[in-house]
Each structure stands twice: as structure tokens, then as C-alpha cells.
Backbone as CSV, one residue per row, in Angstrom:
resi,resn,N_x,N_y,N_z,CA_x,CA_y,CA_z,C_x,C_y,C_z
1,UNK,-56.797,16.333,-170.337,-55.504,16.551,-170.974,-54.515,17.082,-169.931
2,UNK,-52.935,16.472,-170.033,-52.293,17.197,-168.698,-51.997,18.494,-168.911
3,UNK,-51.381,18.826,-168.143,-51.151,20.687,-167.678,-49.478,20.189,-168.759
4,UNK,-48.887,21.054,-168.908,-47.967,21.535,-170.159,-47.176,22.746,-169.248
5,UNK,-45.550,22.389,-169.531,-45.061,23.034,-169.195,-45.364,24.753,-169.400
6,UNK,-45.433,25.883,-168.887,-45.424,27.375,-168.773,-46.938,27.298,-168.126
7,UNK,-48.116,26.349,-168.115,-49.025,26.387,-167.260,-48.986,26.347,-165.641
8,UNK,-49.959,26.889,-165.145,-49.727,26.947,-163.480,-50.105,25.555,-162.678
9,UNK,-49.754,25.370,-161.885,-50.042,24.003,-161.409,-51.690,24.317,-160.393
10,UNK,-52.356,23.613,-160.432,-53.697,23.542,-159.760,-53.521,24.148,-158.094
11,UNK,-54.375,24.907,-157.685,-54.586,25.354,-156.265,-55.268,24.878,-155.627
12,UNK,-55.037,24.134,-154.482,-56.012,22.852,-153.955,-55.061,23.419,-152.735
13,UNK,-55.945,22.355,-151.692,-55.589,22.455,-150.099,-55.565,21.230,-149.628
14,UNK,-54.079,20.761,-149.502,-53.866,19.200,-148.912,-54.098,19.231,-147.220
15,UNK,-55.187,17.975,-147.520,-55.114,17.547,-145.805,-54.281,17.034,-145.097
16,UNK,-53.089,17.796,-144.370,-52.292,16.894,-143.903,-52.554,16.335,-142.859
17,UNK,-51.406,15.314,-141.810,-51.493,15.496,-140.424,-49.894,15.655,-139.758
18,UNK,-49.936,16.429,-139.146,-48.675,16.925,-138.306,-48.697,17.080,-136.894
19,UNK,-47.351,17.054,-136.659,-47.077,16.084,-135.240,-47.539,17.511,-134.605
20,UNK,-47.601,17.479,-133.254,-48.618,18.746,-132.532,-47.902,17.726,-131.498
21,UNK,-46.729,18.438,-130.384,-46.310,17.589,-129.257,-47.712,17.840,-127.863
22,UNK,-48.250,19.342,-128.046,-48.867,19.753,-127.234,-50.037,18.890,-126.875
23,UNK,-50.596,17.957,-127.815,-51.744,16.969,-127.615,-51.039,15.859,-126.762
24,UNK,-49.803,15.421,-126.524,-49.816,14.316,-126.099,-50.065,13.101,-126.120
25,UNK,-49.452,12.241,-125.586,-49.676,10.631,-125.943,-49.010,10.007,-127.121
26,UNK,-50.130,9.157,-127.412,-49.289,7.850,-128.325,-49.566,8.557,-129.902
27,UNK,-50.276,9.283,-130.398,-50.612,10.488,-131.270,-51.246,11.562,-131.495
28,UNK,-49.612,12.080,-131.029,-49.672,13.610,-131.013,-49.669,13.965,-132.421
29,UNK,-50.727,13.900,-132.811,-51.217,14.681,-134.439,-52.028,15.561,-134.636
30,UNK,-52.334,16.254,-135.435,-53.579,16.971,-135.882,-53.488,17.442,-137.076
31,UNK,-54.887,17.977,-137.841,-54.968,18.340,-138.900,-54.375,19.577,-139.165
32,UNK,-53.760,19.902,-140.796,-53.528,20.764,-140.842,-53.557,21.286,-142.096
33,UNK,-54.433,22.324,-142.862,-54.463,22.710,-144.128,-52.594,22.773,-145.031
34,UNK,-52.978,22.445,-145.960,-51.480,22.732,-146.735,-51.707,23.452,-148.259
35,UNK,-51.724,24.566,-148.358,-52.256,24.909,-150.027,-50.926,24.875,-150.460
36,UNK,-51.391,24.710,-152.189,-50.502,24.614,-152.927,-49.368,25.925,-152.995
37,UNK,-49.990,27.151,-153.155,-49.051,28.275,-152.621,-47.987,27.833,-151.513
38,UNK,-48.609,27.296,-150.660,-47.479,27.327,-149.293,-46.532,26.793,-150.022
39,UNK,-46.586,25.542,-151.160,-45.814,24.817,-150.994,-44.526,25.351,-152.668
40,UNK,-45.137,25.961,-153.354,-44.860,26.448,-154.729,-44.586,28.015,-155.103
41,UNK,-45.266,28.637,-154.005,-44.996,30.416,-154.160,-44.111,30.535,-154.273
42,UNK,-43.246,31.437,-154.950,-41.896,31.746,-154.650,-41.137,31.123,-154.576
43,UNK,-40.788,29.703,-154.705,-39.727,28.641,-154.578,-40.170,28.011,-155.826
44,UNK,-38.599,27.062,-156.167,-38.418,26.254,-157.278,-38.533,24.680,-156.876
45,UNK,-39.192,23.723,-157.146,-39.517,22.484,-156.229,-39.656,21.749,-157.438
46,UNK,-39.621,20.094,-156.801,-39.943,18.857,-157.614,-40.870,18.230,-157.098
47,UNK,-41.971,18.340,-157.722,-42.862,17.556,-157.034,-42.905,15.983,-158.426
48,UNK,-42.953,14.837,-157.409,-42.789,13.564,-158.250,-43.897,12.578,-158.120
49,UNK,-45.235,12.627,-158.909,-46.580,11.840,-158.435,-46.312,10.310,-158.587
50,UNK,-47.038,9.527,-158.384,-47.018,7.868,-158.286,-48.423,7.471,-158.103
51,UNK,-48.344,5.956,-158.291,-50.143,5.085,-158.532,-50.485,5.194,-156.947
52,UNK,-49.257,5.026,-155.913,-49.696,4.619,-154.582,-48.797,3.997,-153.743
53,UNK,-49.352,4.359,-152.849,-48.169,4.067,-151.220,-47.900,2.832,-151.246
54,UNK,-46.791,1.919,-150.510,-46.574,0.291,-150.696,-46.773,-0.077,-152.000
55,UNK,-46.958,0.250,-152.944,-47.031,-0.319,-154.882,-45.665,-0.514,-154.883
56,UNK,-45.762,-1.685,-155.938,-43.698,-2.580,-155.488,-42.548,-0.890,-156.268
57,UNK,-42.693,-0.715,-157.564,-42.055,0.181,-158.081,-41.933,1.407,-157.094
58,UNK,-43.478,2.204,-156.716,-43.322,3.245,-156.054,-42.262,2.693,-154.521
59,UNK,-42.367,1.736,-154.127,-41.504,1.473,-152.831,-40.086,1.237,-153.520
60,UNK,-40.101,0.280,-154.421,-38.797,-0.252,-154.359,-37.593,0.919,-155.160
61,UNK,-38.296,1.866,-155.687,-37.310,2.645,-156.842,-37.110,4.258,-156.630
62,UNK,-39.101,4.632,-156.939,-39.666,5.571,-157.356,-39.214,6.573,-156.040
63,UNK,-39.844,6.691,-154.902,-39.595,7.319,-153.456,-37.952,7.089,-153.127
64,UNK,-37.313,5.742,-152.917,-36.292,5.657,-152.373,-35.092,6.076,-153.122
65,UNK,-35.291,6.112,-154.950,-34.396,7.301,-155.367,-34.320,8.735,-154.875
66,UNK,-35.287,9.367,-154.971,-35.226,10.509,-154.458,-34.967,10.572,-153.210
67,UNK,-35.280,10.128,-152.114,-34.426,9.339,-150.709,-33.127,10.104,-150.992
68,UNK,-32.452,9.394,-151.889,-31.312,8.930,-152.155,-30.237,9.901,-153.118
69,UNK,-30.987,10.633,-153.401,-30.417,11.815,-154.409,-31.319,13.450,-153.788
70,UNK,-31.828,13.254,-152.395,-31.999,14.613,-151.741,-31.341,15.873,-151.927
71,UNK,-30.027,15.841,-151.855,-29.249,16.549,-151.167,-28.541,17.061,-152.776
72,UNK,-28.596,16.337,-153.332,-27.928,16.417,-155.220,-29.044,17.265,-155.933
73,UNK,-30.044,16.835,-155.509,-31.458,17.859,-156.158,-31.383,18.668,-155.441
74,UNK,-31.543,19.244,-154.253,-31.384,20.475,-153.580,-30.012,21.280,-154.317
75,UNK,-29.140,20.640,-154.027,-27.950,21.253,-154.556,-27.991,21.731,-156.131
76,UNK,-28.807,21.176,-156.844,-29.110,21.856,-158.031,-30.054,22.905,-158.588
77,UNK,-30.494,23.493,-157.293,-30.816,24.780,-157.108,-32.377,24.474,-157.156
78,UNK,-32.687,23.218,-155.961,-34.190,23.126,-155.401,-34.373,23.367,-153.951
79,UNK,-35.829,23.853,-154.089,-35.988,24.067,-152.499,-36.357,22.780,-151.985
80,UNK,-37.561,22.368,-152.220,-38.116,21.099,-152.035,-38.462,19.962,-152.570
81,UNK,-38.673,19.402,-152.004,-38.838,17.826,-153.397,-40.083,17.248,-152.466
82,UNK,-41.322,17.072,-153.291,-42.485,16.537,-152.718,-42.613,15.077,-153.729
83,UNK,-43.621,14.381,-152.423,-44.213,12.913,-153.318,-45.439,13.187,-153.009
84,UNK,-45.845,13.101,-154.434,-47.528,12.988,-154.459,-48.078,11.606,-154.778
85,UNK,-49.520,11.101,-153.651,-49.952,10.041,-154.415,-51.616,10.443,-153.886
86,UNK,-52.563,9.290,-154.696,-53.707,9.477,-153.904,-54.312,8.833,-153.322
87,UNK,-53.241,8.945,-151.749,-53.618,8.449,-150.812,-53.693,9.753,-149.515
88,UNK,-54.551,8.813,-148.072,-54.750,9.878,-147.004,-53.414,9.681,-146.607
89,UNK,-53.579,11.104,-145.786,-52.796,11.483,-145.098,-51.566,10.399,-143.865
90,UNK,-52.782,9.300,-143.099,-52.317,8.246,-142.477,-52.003,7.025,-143.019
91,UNK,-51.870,7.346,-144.432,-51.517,6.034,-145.249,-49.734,6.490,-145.980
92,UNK,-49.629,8.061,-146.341,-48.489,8.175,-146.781,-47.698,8.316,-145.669
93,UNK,-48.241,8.795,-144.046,-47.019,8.415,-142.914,-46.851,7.044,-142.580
94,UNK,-47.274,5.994,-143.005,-47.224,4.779,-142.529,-46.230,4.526,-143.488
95,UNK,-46.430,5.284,-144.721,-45.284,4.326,-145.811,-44.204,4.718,-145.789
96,UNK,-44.349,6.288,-145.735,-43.084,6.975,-144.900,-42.502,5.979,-143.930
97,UNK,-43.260,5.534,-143.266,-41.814,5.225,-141.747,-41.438,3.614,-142.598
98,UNK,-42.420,3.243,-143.248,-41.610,1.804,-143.683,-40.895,1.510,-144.762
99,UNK,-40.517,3.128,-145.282,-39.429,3.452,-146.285,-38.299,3.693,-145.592
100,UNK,-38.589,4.015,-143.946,-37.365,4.036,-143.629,-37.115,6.078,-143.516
101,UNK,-38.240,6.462,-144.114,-37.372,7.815,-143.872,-37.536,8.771,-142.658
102,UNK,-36.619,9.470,-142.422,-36.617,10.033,-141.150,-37.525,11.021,-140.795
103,UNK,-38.299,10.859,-139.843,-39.384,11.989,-139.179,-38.816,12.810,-138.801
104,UNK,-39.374,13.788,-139.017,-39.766,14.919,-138.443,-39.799,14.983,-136.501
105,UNK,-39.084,15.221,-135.489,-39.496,14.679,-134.236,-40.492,16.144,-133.672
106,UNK,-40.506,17.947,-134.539,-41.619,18.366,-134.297,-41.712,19.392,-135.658
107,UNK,-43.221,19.410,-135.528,-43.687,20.376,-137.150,-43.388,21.732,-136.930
108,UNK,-43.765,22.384,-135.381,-44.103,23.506,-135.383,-42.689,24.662,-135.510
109,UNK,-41.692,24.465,-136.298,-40.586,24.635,-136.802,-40.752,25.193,-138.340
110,UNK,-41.466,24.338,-139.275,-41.764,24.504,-140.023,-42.948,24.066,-140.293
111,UNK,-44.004,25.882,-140.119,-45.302,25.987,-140.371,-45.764,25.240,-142.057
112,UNK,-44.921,25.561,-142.915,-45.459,25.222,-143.899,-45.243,23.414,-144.359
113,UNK,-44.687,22.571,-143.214,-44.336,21.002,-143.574,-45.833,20.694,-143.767
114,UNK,-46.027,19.390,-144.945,-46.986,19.025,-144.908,-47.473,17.653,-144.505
115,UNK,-45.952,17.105,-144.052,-45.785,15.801,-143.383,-45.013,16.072,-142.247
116,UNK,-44.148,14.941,-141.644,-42.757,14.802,-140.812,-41.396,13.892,-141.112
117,UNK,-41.697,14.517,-142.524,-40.358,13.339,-142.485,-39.047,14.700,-143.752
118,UNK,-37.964,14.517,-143.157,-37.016,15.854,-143.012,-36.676,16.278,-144.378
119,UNK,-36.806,14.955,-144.955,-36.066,15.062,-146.686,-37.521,15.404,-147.055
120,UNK,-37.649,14.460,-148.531,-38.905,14.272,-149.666,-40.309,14.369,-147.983
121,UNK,-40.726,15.309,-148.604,-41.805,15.397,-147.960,-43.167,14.457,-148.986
122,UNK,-43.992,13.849,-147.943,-44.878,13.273,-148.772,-46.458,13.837,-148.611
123,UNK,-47.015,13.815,-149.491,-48.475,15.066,-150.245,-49.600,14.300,-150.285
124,UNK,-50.156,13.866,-149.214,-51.677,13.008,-149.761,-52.490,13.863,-149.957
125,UNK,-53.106,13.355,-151.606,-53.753,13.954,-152.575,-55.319,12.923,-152.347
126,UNK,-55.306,13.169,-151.246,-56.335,11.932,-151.100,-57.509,11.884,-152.066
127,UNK,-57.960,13.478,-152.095,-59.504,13.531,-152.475,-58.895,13.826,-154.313
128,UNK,-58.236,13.578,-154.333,-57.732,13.294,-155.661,-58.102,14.825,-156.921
129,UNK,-57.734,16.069,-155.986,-57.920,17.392,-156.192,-56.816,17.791,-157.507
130,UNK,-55.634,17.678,-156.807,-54.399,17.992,-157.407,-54.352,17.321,-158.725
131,UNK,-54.782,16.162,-158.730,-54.045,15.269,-159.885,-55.235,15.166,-160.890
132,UNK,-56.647,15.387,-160.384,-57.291,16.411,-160.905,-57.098,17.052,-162.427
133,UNK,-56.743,18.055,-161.581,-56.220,19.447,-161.820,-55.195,19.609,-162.985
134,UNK,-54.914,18.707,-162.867,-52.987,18.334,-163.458,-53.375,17.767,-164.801
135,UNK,-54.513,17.162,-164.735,-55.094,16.511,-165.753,-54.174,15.479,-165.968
136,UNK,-54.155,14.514,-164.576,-53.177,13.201,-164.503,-54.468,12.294,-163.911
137,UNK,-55.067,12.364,-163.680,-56.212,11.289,-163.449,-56.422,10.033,-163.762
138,UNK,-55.993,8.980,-163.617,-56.103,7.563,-164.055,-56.951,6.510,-163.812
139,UNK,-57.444,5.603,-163.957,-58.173,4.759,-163.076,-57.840,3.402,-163.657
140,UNK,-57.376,2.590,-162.182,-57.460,1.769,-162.715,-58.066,-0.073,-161.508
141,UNK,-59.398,0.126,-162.116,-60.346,-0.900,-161.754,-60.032,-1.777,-162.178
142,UNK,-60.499,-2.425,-163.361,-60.299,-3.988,-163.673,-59.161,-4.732,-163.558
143,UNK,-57.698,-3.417,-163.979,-56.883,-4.356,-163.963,-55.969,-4.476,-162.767
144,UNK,-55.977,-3.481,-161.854,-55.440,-3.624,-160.553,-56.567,-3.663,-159.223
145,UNK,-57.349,-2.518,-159.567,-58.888,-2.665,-158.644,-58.345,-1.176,-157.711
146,UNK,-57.789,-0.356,-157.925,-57.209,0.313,-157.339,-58.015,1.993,-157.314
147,UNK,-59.157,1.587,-158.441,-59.775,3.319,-158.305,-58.911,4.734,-159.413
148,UNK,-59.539,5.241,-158.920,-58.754,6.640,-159.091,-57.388,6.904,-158.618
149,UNK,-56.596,6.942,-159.276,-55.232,7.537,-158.965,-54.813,8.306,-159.992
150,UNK,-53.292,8.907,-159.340,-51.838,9.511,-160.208,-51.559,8.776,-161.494
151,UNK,-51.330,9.519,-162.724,-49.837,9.106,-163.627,-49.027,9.500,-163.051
152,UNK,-47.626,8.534,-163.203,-46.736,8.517,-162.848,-46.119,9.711,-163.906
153,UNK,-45.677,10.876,-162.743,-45.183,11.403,-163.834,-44.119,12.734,-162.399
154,UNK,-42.885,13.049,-163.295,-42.322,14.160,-162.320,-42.489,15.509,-163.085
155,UNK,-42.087,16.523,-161.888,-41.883,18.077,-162.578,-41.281,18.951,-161.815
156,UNK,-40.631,19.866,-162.551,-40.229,21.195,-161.677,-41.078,22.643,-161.948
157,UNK,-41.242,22.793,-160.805,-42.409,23.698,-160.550,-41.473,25.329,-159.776
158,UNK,-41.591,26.480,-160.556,-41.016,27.551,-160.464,-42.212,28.471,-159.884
159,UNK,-42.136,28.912,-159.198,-42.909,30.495,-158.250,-44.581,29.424,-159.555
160,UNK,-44.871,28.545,-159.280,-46.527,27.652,-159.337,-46.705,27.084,-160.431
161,UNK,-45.732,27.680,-161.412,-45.574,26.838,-162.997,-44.673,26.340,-163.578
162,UNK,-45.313,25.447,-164.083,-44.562,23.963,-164.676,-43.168,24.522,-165.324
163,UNK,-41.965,24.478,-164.942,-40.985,24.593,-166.000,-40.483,22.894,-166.843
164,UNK,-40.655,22.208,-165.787,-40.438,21.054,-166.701,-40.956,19.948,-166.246
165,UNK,-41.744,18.776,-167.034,-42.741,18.048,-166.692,-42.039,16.700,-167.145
166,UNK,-41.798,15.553,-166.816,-42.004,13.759,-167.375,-43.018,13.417,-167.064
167,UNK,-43.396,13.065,-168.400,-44.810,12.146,-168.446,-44.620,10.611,-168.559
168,UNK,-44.863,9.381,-167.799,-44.330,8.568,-168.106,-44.962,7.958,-169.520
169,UNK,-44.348,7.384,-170.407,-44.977,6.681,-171.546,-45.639,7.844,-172.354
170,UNK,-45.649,9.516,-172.433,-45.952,10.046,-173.271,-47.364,10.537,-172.838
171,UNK,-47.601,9.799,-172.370,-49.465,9.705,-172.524,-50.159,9.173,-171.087
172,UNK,-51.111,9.406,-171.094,-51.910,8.679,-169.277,-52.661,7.742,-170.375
173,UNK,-52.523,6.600,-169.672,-53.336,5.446,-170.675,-54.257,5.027,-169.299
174,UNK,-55.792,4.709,-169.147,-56.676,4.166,-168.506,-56.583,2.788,-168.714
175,UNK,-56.815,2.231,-167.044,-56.399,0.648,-166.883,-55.187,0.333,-167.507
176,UNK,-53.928,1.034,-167.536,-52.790,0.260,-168.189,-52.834,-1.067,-167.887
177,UNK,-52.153,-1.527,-168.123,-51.571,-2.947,-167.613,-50.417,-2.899,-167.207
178,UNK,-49.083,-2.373,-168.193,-48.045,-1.897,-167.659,-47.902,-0.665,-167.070
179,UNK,-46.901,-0.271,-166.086,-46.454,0.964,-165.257,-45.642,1.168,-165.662
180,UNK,-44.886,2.074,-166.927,-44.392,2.427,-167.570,-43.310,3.349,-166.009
181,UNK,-41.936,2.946,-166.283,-41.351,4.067,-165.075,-39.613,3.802,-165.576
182,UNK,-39.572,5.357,-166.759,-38.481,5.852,-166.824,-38.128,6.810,-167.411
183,UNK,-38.945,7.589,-167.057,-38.641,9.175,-167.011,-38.903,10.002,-165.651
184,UNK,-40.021,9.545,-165.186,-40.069,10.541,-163.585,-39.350,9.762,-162.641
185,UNK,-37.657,9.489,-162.747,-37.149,8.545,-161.792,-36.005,10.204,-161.237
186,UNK,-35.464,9.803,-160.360,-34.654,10.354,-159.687,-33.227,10.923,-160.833
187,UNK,-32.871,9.862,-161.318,-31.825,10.301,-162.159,-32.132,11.072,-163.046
188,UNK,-33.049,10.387,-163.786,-33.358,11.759,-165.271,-34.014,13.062,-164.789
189,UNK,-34.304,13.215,-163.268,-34.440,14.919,-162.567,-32.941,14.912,-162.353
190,UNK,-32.487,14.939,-161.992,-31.222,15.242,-161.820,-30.138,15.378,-162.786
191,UNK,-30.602,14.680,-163.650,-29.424,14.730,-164.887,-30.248,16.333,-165.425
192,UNK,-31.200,16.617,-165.936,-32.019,17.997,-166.385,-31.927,18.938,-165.831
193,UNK,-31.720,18.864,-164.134,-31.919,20.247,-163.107,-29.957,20.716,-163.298
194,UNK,-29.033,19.152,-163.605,-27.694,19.972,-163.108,-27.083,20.094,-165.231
195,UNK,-27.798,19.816,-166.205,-27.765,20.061,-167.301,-27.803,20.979,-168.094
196,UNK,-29.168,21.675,-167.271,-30.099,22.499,-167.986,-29.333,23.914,-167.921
């Protein structure tokens, strides 16, 4: 069952990878723990989950709204805006750069980044902890072949708990067929954060 707004959001430790210039070469990366505290203590944030990296909606809409309305969600009194999916770490920087969004050129600026890219930071939930947790868990085998993943769903998350959640379609349905996507879009956070 999912987590419900005034509940706390799950404490897990994302594997990231972040740029480390000191290694050198063609990748300068390394691992780097990211707990959910770092990212939720004390700050007011949007974190916005999805099925998966390169998926046509999550590329063509889902990520590049929020892209695109950064600076309008910050301005409505957010710190950060995360994308969660459950994928690794070297799969959400690959989609990162072929979304086009801008890296990070070094991490060690900001200890707590859990990627490199300056806006929407992106959250691989690889081991599929968080979403978990969230009681967003989906799977969908037969009809895409895709495993375990995210509902699509957004939220604003205050000092670790839910103040306000979109669920897409109401409900997490197993093997959908359709990808229900119009409530965790960019606009309807934004219309709620400068509303509310």
C-alpha cells in the first residue's frame, strides 16, 4: 500500500556516482553513499518517480518538464527537485546527458549531490529500496518485460514527510498496459506548490 501524505518517506542509501576530478582520465567517477536524510532533512523538495530512463513519456514529457519549470518550482519555496527511477546509477547519467541536461563539471562543491547535473538531480533507485518503501513497487513483465519498477507518481517532501503526494491513476495497477501520466507532471506541481 503507498505511503500517504503526513507519513515519513523511507530511509535507504542511494548508490550514486560522482565526478571525483582527482582520479583522472576519461572517468573521473566514484562511488558515493547518498541517504535519504542528506537529501530530505530539513529541506522542502520534490521528488518525481517514473517506470525508467529512455521510456518515450519519461523522456519526452515527464523529466524535460521539470527541466523546464526548475527555477518556477524552486521559486515556490523548493530546495530541490529529484528524479527517481529504478535504474543504476550509470544508466540515469547516460540519460541525463541525452536529455540534454547540464552537468555538473565538479561534485566536491556539493557534498550532498547525488548526481552531476545542476538542475533536477537524478536518484538511481537501482536496488529498488526507496520505491520499496514508498509502497510504489510495480512490475511489469509480460506486458513490457521490464521487471520491477516505480509508479509514476510525484511529491513534496517537508523536513522527510510526505506533505503532498500524485498518484498517477489513483492506484499502482501490476502489468498496466497503459501509463497513466497526468498528475505527477510538472504543471500540476507547480500549479499546488504556487496555490497552496
Amino acid at each position: 500500500m503507498p505511503l500517504k501524505e503526513g507519513d515519513s518517506v523511507p530511509s535507504v542509501t542511494f548508490k550514486c556516482r560522482v565526478r571525483d576530478e582527482s582520479i583522472g582520465g576519461e572517468n573521473p567517477f566514484t562511488w558515493k553513499d547518498v541517504k535519504t536524510e542528506d537529501l530530505c532533512k530539513g529541506k522542502r523538495v520534490v521528488i518525481f518517480a517514473l517506470p525508467g530512463a529512455f521510456t518515450p513519456t519519461c523522456s519526452s514529457t515527464h523529466l524535460p518538464g521539470y527541466e523546464k519549470h526548475y527555477e518556477a518550482i524552486k521559486a515556490a519555496g523548493v530546495d530541490d527537485i529529484y528524479c527517481l527511477s529504478v535504474n543504476d546509477a550509470f544508466v540515469m547519467r547516460q540519460w541525463g546527458l541525452k536529455q540534454g541536461c547540464e552537468e555538473e563539471s565538479k561534485d566536491a562543491s556539493n557534498p550532498l549531490n547525488p548526481g552531476n547535473f545542476k538542475k533536477v538531480k537524478l536518484l538511481p533507485d537501482g536496488a529498488c529500496l526507496f520505491t520499496r518503501g514508498m509502497g510504489m513497487s510495480c512490475t511489469w513483465d509480460s506486458e513490457r518485460g521490464f521487471g520491477e519498477r516505480s509508479w509514476r507518481y510525484s511529491m513534496v517532501v517537508k523536513d522527510m514527510k510526505i506533505e503532498k503526494i500524485f498518484i498517477e491513476g489513483g492506484a499502482i495497477v501490476q502489468n498496466s498496459g497503459p501509463d497513466p501520466f497526468e498528475v505527477s507532471d510538472a504543471d500540476t506541481m507547480l500549479k499546488y506548490l504556487t496555490t497552496k
